[in-house]
N, C-alpha and C positions, 0 to 999 in steps of 0.2 A: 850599158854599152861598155865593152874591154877596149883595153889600148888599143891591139889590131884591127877592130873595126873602126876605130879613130882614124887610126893612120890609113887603111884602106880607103876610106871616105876623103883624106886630106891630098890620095895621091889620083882618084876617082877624078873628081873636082878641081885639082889643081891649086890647091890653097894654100896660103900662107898660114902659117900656124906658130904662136908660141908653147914653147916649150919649157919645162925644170927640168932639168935632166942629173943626175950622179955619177960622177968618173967613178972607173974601179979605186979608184984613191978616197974616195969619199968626199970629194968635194964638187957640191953642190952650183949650179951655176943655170940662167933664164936665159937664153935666147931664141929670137924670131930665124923659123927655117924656112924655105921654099922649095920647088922643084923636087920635090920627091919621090921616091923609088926604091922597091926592094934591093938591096945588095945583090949585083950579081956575084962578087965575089967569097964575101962573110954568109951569105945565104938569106931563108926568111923572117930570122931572130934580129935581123941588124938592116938600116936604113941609109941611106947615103939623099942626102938633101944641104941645099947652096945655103951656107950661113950667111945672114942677111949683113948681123953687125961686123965682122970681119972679112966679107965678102969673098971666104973662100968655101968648096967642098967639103963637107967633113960625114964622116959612118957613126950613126950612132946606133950602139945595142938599143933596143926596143925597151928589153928589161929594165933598163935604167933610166928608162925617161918616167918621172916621177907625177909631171902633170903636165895638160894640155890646156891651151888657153886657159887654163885656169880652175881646169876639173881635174881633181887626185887621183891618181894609181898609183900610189906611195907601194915601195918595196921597201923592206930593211935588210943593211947589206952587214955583212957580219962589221965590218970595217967604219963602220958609223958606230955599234954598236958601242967597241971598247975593248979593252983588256982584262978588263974586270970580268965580264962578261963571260964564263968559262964554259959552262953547258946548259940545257934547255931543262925546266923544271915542271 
């Protein structure tokens, strides 16, 4: 199962779901989302769902949620990778 059908099924259902998710900054960070739905604004790459632990709105890129309750879809984003990192071998 890919991420999209996760989240299709989490906004299906109506479920609470934790999350890992990756800022474009590279910092990593877990929390529990609710009330889910496509972005109507950002489109169908990106999710707007009620953050539980700060109890406000927030959009998240799809790409960068890294796992679901607890099941991986890890991405590497150039910006975890490093400096060092210059080209692909």
């Amino acid at each position: 199962m890919c991420i999209e059908e996760v989240i299709d099924r989490a906004i299906m259902f109506r479920q609470t779901i934790e999350i890992e998710y990756c800022t474009r900054n590279g910092k990593v960070f877990s929390c529990r989302i609710a009330e889910l739905e496509y972005s109507s604004y950002y489109g169908g790459g990106y999710i707007q769902a009620y953050r539980i632990d700060i109890g406000e709105e927030r959009t998240f890129k799809v790409s960068r949620i890294q796992k679901v309750n607890g099941h991986c879809f890890t991405h590497i984003y150039w910006n975890q990778v490093g400096d060092d990192f210059k080209r692909i071998y």
